[in-house]
Backbone as a printed PyTorch tensor [residue, N CA C, xyz], in Angstrom:
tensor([[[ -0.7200, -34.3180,   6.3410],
         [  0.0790, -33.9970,   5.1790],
         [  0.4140, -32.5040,   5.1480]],

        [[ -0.4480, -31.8910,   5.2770],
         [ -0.1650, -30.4590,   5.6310],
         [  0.7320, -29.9640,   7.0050]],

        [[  0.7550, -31.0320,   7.9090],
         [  1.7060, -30.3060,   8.7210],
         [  3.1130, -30.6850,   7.9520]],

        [[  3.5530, -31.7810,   7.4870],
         [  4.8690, -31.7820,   6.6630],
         [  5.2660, -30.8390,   5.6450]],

        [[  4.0420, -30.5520,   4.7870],
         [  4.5200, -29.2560,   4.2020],
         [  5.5330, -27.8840,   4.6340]],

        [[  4.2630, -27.5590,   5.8990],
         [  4.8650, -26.3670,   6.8910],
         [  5.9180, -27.1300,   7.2580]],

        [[  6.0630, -28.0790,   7.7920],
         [  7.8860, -28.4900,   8.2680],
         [  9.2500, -28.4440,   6.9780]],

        [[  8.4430, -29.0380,   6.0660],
         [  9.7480, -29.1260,   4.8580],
         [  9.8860, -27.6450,   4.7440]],

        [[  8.8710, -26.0700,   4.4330],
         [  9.1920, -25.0920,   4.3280],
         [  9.6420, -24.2450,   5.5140]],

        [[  9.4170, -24.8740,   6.7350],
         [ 10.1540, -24.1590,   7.5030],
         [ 11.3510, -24.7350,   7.4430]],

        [[ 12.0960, -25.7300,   6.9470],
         [ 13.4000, -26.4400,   7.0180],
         [ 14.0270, -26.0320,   5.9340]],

        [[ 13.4400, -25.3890,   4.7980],
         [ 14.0380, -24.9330,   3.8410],
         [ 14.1540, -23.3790,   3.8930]],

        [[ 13.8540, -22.6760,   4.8040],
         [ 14.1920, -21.2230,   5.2870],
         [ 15.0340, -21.4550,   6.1270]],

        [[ 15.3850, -22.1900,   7.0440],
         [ 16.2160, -22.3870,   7.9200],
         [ 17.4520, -22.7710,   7.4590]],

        [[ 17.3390, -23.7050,   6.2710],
         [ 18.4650, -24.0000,   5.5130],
         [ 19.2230, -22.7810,   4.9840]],

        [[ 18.0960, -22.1090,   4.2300],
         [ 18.4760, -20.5360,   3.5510],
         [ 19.4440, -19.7460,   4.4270]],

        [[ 17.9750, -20.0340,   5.4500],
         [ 19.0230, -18.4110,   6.4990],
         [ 20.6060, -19.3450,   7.1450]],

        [[ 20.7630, -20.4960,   7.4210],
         [ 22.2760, -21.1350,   7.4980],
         [ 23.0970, -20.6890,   6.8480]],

        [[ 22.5170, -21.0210,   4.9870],
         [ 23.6930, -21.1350,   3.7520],
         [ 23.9790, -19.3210,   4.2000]],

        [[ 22.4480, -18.4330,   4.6810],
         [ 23.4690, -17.3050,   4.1820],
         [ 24.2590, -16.4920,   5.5660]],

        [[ 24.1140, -17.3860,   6.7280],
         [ 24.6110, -16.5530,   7.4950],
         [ 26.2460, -16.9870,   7.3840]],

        [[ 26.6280, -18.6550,   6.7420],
         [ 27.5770, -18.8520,   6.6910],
         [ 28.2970, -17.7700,   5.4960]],

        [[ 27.7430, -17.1470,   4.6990],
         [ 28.4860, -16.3570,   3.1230],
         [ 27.9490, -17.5460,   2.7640]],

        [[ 27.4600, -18.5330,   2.1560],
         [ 27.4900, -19.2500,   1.0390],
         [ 26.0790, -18.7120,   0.0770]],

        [[ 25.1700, -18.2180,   0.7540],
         [ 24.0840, -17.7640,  -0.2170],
         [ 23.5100, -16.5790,  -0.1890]],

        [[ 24.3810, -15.3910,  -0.1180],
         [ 23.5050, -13.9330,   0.3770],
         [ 22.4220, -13.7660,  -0.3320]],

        [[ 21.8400, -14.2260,  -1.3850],
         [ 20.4590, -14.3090,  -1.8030],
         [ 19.6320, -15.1030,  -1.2640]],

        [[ 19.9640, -15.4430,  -0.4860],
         [ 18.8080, -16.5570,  -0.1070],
         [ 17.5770, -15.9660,  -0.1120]],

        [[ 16.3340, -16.5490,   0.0770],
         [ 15.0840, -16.4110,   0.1280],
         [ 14.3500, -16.0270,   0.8270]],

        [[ 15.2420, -15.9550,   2.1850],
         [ 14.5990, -16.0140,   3.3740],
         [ 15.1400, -14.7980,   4.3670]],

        [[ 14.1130, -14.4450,   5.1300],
         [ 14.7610, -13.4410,   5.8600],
         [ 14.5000, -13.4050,   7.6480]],

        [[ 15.2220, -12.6970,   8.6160],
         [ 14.9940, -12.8460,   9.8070],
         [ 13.4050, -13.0470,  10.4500]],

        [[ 12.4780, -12.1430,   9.6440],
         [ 11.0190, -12.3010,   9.3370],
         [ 10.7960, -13.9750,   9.8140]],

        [[ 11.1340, -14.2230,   8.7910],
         [ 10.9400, -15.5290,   8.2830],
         [ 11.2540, -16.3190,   9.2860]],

        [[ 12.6450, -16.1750,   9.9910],
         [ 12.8060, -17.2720,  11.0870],
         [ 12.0670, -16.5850,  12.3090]],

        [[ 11.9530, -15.5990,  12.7570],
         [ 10.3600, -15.1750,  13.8470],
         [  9.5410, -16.2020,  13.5690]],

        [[  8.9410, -16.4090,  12.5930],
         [  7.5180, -16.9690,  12.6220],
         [  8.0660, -18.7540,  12.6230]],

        [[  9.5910, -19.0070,  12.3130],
         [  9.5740, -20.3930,  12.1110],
         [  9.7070, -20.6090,  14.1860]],

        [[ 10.1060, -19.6410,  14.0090],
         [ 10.8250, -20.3040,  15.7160],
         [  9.5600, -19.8780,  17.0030]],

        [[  8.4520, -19.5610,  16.2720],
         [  7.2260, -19.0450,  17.1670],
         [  6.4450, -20.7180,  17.1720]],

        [[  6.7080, -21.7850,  15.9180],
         [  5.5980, -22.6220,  16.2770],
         [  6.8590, -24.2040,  16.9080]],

        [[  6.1490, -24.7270,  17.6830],
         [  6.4170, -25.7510,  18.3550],
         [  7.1590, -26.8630,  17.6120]],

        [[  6.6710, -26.8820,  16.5570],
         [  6.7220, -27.9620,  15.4390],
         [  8.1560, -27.8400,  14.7310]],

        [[  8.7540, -26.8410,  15.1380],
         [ 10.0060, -26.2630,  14.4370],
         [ 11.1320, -27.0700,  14.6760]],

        [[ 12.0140, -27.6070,  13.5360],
         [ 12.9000, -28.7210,  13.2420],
         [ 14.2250, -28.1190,  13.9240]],

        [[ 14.3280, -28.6190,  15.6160],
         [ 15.1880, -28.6620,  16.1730],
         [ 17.0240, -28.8730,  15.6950]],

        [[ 17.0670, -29.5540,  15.0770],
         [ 18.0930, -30.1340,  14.8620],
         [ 18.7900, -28.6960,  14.0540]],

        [[ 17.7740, -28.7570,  13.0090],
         [ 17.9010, -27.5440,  12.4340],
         [ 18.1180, -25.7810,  13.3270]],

        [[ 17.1490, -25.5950,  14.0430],
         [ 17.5130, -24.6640,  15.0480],
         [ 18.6250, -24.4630,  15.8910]],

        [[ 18.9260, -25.6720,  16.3940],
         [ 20.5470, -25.9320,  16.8970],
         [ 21.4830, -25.4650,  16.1230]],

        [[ 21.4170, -26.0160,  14.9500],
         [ 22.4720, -25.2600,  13.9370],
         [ 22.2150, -24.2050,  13.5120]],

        [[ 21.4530, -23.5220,  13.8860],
         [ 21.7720, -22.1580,  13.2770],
         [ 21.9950, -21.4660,  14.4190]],

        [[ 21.9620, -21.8190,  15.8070],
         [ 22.1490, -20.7280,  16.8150],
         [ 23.9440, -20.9400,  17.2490]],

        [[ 23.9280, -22.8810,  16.8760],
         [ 25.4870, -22.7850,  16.3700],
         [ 26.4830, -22.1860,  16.0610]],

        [[ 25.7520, -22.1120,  14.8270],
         [ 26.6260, -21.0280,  13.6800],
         [ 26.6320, -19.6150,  13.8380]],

        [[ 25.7150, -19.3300,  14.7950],
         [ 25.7330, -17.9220,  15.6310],
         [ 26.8820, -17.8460,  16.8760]],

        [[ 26.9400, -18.8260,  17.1660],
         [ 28.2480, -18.9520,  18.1840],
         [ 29.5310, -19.0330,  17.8010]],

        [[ 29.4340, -20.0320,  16.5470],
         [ 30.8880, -20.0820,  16.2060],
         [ 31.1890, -19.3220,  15.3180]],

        [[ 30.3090, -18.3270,  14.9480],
         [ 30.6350, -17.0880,  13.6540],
         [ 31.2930, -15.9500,  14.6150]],

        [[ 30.9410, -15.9670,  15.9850],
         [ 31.1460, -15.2350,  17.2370],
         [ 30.1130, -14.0430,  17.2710]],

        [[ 28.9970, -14.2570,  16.6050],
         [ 27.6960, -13.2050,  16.6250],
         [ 27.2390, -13.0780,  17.9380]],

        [[ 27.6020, -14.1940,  18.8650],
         [ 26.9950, -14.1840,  20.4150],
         [ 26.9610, -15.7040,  20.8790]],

        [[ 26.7900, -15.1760,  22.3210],
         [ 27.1080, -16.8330,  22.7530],
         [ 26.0020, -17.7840,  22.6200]],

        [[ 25.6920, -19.1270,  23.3710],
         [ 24.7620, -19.7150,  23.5040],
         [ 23.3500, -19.3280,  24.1140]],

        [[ 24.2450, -18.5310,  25.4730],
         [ 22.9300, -17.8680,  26.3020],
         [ 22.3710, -16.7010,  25.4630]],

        [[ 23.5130, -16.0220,  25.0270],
         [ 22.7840, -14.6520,  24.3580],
         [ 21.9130, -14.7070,  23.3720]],

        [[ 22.3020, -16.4330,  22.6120],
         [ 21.4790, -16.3020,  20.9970],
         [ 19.9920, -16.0810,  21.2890]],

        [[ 18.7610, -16.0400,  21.7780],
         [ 17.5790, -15.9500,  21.7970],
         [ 17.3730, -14.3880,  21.8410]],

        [[ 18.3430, -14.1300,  22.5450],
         [ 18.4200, -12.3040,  22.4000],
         [ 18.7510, -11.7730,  21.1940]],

        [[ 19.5670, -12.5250,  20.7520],
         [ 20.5100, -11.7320,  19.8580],
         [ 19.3230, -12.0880,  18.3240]],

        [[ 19.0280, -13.0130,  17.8380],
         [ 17.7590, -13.4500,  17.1960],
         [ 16.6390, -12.4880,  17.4370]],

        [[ 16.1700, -12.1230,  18.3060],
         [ 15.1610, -11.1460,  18.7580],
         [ 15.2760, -10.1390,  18.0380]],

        [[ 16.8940,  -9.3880,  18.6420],
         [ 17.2280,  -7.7060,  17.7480],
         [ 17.3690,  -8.2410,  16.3690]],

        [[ 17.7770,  -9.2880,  15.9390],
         [ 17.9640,  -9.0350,  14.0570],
         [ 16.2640,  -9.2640,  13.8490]],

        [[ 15.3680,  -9.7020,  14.2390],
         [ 14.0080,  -9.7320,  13.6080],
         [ 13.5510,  -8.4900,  14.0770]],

        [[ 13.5420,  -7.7560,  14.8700],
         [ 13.3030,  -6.2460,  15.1260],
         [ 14.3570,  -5.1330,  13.9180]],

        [[ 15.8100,  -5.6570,  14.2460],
         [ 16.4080,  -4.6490,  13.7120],
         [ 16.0880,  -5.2300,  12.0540]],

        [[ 15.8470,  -6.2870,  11.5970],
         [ 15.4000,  -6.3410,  10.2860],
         [ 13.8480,  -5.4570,   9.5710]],

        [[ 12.9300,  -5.2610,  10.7890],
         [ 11.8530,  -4.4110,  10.4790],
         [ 12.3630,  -3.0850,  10.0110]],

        [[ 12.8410,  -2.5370,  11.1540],
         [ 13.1090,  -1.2500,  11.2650],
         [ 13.7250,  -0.9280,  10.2450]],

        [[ 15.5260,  -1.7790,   9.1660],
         [ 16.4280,  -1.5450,   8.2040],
         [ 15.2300,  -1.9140,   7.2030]],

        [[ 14.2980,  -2.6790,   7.2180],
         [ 13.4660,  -2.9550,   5.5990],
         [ 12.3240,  -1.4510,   5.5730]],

        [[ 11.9560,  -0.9730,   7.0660],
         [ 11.2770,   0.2060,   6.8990],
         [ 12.0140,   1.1420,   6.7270]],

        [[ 13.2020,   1.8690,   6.6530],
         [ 14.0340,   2.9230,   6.7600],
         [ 14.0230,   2.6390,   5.1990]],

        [[ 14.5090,   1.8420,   4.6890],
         [ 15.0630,   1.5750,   3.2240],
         [ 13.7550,   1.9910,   2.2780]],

        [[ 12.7000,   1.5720,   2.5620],
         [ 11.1000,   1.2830,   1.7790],
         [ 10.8430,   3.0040,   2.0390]],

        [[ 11.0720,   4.0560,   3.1070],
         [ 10.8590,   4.8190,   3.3010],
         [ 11.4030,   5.7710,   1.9530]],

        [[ 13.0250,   5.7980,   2.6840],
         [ 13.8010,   6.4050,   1.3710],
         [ 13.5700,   6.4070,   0.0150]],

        [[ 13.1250,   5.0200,  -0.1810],
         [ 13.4050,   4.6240,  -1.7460],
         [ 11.7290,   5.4810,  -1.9330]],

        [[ 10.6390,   5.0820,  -1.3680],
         [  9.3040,   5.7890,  -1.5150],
         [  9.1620,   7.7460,  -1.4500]],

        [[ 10.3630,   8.1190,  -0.5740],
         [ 10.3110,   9.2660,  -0.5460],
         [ 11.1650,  10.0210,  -1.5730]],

        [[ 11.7540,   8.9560,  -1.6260],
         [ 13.0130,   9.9500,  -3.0890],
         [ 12.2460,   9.5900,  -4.5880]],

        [[ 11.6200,   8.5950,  -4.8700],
         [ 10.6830,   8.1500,  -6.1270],
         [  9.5520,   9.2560,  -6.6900]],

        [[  9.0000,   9.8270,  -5.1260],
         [  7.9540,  10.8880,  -4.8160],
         [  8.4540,  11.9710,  -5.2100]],

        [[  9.4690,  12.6370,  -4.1990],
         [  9.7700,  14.4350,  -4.4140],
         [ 11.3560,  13.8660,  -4.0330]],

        [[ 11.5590,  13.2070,  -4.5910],
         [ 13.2190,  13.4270,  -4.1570],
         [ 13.7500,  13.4610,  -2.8150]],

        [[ 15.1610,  13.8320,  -2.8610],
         [ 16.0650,  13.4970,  -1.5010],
         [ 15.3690,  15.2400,  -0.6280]],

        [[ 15.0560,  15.8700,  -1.2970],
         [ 14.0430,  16.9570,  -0.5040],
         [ 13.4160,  16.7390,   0.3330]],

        [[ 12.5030,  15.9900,  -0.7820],
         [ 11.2250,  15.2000,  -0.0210],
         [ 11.5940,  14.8580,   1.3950]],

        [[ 12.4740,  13.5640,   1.1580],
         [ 12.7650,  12.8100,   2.0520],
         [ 13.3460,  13.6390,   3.7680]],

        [[ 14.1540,  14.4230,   2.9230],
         [ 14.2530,  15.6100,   4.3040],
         [ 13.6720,  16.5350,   4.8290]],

        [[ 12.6200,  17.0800,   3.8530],
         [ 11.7320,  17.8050,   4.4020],
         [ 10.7460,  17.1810,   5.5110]],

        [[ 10.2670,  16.0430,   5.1770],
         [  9.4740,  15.0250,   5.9060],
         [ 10.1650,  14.4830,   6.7050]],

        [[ 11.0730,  14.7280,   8.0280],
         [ 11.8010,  14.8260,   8.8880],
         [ 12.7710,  13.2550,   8.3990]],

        [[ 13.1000,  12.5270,   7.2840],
         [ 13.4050,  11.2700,   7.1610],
         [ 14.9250,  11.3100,   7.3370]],

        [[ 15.6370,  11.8330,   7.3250],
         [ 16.9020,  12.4930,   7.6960],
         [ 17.5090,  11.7440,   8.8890]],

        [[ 16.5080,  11.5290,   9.8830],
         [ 16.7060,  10.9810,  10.7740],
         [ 17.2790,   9.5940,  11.1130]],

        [[ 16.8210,   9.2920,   9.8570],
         [ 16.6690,   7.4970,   9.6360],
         [ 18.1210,   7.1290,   8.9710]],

        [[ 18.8860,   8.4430,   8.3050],
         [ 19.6740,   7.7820,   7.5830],
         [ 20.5230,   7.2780,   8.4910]],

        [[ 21.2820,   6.8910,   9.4200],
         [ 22.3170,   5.9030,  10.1170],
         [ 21.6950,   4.5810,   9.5410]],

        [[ 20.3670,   4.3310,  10.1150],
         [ 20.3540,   3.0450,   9.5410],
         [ 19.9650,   2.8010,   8.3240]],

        [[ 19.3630,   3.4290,   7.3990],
         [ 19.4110,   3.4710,   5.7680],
         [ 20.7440,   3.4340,   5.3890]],

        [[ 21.8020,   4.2760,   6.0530],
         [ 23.3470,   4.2320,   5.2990],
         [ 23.5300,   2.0630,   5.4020]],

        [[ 23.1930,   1.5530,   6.9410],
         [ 23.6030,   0.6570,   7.5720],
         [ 22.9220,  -0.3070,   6.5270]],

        [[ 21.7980,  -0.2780,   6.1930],
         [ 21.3380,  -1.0250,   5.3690],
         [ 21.6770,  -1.1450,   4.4200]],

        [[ 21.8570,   0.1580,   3.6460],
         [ 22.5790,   0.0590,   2.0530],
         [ 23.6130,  -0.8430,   1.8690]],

        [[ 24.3370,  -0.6320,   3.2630],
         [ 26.2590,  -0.9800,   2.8990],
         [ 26.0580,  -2.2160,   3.4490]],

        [[ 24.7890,  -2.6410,   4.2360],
         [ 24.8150,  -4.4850,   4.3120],
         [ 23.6200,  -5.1070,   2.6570]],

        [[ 23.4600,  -4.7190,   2.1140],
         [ 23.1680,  -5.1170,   1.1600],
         [ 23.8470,  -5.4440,   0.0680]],

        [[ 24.8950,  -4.0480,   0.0920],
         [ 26.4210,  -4.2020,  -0.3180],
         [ 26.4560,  -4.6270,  -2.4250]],

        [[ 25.1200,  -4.5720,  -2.6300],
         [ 25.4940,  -4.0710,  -4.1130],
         [ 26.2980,  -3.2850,  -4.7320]],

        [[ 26.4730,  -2.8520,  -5.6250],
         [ 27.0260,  -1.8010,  -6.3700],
         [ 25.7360,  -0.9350,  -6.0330]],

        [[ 24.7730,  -0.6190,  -6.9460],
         [ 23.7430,   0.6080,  -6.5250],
         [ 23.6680,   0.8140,  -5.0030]],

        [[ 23.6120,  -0.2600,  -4.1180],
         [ 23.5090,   0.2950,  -2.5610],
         [ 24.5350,   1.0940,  -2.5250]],

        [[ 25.6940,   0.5960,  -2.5910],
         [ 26.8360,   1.1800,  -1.9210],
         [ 26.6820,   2.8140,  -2.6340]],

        [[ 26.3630,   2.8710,  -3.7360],
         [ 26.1440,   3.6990,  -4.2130],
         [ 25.4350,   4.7840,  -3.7970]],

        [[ 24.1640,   4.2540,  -3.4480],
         [ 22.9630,   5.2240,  -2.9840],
         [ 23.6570,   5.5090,  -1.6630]],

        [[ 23.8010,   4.6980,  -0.4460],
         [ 24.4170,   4.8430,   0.7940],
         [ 25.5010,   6.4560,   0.3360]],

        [[ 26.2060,   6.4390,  -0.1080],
         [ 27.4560,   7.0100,  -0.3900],
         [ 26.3230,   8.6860,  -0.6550]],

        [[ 25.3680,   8.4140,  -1.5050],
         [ 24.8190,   9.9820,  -1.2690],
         [ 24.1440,  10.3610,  -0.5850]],

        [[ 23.5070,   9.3480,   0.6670],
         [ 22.8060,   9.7100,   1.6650],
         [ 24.0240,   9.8980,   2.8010]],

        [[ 25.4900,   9.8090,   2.4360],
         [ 26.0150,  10.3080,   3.3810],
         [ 26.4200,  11.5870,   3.0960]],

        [[ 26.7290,  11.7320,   1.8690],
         [ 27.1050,  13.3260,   1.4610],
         [ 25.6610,  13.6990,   1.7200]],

        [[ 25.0170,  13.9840,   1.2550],
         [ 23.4790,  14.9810,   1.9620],
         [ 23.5840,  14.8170,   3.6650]],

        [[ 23.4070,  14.3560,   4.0440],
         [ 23.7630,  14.3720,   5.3830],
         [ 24.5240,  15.0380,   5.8550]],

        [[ 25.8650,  15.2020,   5.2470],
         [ 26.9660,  15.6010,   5.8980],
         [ 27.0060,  17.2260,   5.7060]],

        [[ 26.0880,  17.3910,   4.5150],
         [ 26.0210,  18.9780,   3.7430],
         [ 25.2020,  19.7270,   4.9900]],

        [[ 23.7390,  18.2880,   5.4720],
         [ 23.1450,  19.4210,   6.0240],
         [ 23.5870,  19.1410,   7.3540]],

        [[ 24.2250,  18.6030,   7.8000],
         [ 24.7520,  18.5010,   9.4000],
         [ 25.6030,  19.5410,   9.6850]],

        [[ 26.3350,  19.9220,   8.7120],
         [ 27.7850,  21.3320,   8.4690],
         [ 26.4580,  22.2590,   8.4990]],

        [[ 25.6250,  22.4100,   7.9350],
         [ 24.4820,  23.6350,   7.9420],
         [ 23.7860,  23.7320,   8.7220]],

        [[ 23.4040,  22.8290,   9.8550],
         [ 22.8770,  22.5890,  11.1020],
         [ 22.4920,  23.6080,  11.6050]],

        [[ 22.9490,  24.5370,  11.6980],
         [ 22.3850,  26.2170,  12.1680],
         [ 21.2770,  27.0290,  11.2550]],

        [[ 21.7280,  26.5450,  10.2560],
         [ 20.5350,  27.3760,   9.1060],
         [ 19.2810,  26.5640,   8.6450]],

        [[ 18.2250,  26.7700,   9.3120],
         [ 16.9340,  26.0690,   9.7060],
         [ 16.8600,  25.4820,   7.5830]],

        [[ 16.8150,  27.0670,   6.9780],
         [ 16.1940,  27.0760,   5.8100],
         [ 17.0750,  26.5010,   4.9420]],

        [[ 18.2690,  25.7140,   5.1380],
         [ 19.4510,  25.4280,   4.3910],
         [ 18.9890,  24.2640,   3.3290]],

        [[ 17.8890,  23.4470,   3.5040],
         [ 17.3510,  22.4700,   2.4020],
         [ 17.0190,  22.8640,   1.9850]],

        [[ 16.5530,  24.0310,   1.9500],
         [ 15.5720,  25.2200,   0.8470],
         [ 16.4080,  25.9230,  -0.1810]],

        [[ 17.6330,  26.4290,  -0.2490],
         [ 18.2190,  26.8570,  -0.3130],
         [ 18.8850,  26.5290,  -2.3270]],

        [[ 18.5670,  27.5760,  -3.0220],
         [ 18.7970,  26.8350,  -4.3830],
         [ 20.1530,  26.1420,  -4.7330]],

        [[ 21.0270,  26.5400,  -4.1840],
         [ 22.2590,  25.5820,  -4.6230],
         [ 22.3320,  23.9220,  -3.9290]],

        [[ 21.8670,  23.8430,  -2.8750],
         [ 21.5530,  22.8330,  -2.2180],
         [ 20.6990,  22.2190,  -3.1600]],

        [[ 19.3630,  22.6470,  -3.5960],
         [ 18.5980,  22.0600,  -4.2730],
         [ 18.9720,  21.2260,  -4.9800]],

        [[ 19.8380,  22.4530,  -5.9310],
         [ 20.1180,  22.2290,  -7.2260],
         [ 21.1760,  20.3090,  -7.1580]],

        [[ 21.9090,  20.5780,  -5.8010],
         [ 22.8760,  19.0480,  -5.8870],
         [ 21.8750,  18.4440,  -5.2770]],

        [[ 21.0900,  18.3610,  -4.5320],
         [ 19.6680,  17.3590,  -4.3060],
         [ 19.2200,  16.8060,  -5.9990]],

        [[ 18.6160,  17.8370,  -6.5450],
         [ 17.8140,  17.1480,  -7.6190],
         [ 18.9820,  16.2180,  -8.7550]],

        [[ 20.6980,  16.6770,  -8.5950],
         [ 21.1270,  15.9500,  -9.2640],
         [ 21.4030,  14.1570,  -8.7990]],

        [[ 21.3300,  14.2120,  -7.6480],
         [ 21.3800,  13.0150,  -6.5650],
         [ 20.3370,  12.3970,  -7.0140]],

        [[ 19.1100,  12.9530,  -7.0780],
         [ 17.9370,  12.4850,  -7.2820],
         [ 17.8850,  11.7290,  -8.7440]],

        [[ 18.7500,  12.8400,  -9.6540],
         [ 18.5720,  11.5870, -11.0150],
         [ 19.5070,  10.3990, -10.8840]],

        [[ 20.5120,  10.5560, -10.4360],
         [ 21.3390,   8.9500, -10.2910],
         [ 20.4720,   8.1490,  -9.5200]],

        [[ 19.6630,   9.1190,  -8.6630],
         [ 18.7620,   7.6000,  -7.8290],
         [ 18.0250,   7.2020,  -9.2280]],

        [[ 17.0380,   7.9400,  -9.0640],
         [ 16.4070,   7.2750, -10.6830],
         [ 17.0030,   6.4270, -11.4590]],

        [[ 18.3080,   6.8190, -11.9850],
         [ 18.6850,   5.4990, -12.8410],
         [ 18.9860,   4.5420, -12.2440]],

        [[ 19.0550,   4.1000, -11.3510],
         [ 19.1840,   2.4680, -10.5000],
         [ 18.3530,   2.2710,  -9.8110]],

        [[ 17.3300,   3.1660,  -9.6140],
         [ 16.1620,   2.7490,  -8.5480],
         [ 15.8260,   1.3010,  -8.7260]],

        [[ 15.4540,   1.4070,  -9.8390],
         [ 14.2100,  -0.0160,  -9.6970],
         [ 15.0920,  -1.4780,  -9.4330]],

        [[ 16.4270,  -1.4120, -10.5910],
         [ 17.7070,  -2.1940, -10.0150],
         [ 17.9860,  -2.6110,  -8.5750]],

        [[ 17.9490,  -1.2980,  -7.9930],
         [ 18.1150,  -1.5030,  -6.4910],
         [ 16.6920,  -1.8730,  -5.4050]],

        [[ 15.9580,  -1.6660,  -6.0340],
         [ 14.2960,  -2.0380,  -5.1950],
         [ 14.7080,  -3.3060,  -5.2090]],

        [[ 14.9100,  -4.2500,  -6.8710],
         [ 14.8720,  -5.7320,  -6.7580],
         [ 16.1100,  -6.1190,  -5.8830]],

        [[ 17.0300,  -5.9030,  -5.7210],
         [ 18.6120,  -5.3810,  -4.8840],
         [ 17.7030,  -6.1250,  -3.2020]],

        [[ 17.5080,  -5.1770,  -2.7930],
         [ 16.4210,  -5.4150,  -1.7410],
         [ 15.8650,  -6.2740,  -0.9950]],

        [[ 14.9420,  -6.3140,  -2.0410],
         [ 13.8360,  -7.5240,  -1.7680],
         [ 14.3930,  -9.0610,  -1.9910]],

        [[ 15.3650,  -8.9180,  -2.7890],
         [ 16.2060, -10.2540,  -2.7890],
         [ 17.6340, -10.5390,  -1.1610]],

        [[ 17.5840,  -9.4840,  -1.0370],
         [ 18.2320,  -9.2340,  -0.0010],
         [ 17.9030,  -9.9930,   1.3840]],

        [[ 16.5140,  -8.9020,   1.4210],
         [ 15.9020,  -9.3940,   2.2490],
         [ 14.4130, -10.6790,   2.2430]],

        [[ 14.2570, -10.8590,   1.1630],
         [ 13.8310, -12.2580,   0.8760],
         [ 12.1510, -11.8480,   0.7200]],

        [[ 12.1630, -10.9070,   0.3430],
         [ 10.5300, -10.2300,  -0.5310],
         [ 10.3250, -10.4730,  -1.1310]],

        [[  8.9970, -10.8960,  -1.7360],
         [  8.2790, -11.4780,  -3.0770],
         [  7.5990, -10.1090,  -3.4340]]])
């Protein structure tokens, strides 16, 4: 009885991740995570797996041969976009978009921007949009080591920092629904 359980819930993540790779459910529940561990056990509802590597073919995400690859990088590249994001949001909550650059995190924004704008809320798109202006301020300043230090800089850091504040927590749940976090 317990192995049907694990089958009906792995068939109902699989369903999830279908409805949302087709657009029909970008909330779904479930996330690339999620199909790693469905497609690691033996027991995993074929029929179901077919169709979703399907719908990876005919969405033109990659071919037949490529899908096991291509599945691989979104459960990797899903770590890496849920750690870049958890980073930001933890480092700007802390000391702000400072913070976040002082503590070399700067680095991360390509794929924090990448994440925001596939999450594609209003607050993402939002937040994305000032991790590209900070970026872009200190990439033009690139020569001047001390340029995050710098009080006028600050001063548009800490105002960045209160618009994060007012949608933070909005956008945490943003997120985790996104990516299918409890």
């Amino acid at each position: 009885m317990n192995a049907q359980r694990d089958i009906a819930k792995e068939n109902k993540i699989l369903q999830q991740l279908i409805a949302k790779q087709c657009g029909v459910s970008k909330g779904a529940n479930a996330s690339w995570p999620d199909l790693a561990e469905i497609f690691s056990h033996e027991r995993a509802n074929t029929i179901l797996r077919e169709a979703f590597i399907g719908i990876l073919v005919v969405g033109g995400k990659c071919s037949r041969e490529e899908a096991p690859d291509f599945i691989e990088k979104q459960i990797a590249g899903a770590s890496e976009r849920i750690n870049a994001f958890e980073i930001l949001h933890s480092q700007v909550c802390n000391g702000g978009f400072q913070q976040w650059l002082m503590n070399g995190y700067g680095e991360l924004a390509e794929i924090t921007i990448y994440t925001l704008e596939d999450i594609g809320t209003e607050n993402a798109l939002k937040v994305a949009e000032m991790v590209k202006k900070i970026i872009t301020e200190v990439e033009i300043n690139s020569d001047d080591k001390d340029f995050i230090y710098e009080s006028e800089f600050c001063e548009y850091l800490d105002a960045q920092d209160t618009l994060f504040y007012e949608l933070s927590d909005a956008l945490q749940e943003e997120f985790k629904t996104f990516f299918g976090i409890c």
